[in-house]
N, C-alpha and C positions, 0 to 999 in steps of 0.2 A: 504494500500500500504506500507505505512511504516513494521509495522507489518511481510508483506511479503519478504520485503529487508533484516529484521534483522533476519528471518527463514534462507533465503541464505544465510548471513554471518556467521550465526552459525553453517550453513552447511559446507562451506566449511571452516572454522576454525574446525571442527572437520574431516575433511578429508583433510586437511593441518597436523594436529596433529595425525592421525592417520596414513599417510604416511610417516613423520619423526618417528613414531613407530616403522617400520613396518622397515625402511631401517636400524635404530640401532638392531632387531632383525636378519633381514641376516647378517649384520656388523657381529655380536656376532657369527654366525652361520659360517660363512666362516675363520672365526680365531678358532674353534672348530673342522671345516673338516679340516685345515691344520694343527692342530698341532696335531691330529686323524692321520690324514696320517705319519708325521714325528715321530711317537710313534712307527707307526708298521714297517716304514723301520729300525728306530731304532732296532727293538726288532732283526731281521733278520740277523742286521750286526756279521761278525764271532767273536770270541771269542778273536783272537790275536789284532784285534783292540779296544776293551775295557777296562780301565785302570785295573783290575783285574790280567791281562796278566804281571803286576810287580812284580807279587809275586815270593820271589826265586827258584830255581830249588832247586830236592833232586838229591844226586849222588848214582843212584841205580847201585849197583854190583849184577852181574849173574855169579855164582857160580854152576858148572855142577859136580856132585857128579858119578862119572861112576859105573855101576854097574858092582858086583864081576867078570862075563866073560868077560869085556869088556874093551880094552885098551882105550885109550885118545885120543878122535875124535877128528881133525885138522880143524882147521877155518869153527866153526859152525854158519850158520848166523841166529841171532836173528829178529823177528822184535816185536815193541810195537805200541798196534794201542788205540788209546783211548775209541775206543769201541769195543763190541764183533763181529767180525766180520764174524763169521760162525753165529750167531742170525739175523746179517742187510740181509746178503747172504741168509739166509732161509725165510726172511721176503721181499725180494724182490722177489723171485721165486716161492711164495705160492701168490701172489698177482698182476698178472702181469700188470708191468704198459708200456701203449704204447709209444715208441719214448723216452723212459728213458734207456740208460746204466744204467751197473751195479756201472762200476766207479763213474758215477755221485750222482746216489740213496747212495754211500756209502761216499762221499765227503758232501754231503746235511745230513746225521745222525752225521759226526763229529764236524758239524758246524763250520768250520773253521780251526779247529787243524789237526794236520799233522802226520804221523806213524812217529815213531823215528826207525833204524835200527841199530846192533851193531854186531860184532863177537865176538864169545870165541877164544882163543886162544887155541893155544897144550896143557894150561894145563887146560884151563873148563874155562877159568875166560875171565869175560869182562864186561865192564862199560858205563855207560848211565846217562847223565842229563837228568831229567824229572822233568815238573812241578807239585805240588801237584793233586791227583786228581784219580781215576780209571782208570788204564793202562788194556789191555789186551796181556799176554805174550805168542809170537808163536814161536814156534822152532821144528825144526826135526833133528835129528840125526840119522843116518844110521851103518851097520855092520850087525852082526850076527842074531842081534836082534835091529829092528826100533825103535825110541820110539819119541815120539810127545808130547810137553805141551801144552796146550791152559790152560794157570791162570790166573786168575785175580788177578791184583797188587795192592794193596792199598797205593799210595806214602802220604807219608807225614814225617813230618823231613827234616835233614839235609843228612843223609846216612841212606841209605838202604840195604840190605843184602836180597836175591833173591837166594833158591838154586833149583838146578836143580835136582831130585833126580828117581829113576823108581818106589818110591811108588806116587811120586804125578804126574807122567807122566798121558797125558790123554790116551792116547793108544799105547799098546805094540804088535808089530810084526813080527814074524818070517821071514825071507830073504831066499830064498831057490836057 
């Protein structure tokens, strides 16, 4: 009898002991799914909330070089998008997703950051703050002869220089 009592008590001293086991192992387990979880909202959050986003801006100038037929086109509006957007545009339409805009699909690839817009002036020029990083540059100008840049920017520095020229134009066309 005795013998039998102390079988019991070893039994449940070992199921005492392996139940305070068991509760320090979820313990551990549920401080591992929560800071799992807070890793990935982390990862998600946009870019201009990350302290990264202190870094100075560069002052890019866009410089429109006109070609020999063609006078000085009046208030041309620039925009700079941080990513390529004729690539998101073609990667959204080759792929179609349901109950997704395009604004959105293209808002969810910039992660956060915003297009910057700017004009030239009557004589070609006009100026933009932008933070260091891969800009992509779009503009059209019209007349005789169209011409359209899509370039990519590489900011870095303090100032920038950005010209606009008809050999690095992305496409030239006739206006009839």
């Amino acid at each position: 009898m005795f013998q039998e009592s102390a079988k019991v008590a070893g039994q449940s001293r070992f199921l005492v002991t392996f139940s305070k086991a068991l509760i320090l192992v979820l313990r551990v387990a549920l401080i591992l799914v929560l800071a799992g979880a807070g890793w990935l909202i982390y990862r998600q959050l946009p870019i201009s909330a990350s302290p990264q986003n202190n870094m100075p801006s560069t002052s890019v100038q866009i410089v429109l070089r006109q070609p020999d037929n063609g006078g000085p086109t009046l208030d041309v509006p620039v925009s700079l998008y941080p990513v390529d957007v004729i690539a998101v545009r073609h990667e959204f339409f080759t792929e179609p997703r349901a109950g997704k805009r395009f604004e959105d699909f293209l808002k969810e690839r910039m992660k956060g950051r915003t297009p910057v817009s700017t004009r030239l002036d009557k004589d070609g020029h006009g100026s933009v703050a932008l933070p260091p990083g891969t800009w992509w540059l779009h503009t059209t100008i019209g007349g005789d002869e169209q011409l359209e840049w899509r370039l990519p920017v590489t900011v870095i520095g303090a100032k920038q220089i950005v010209e606009l020229t008809p050999q690095n134009a992305y496409t030239r066309s006739k206006s009839f």
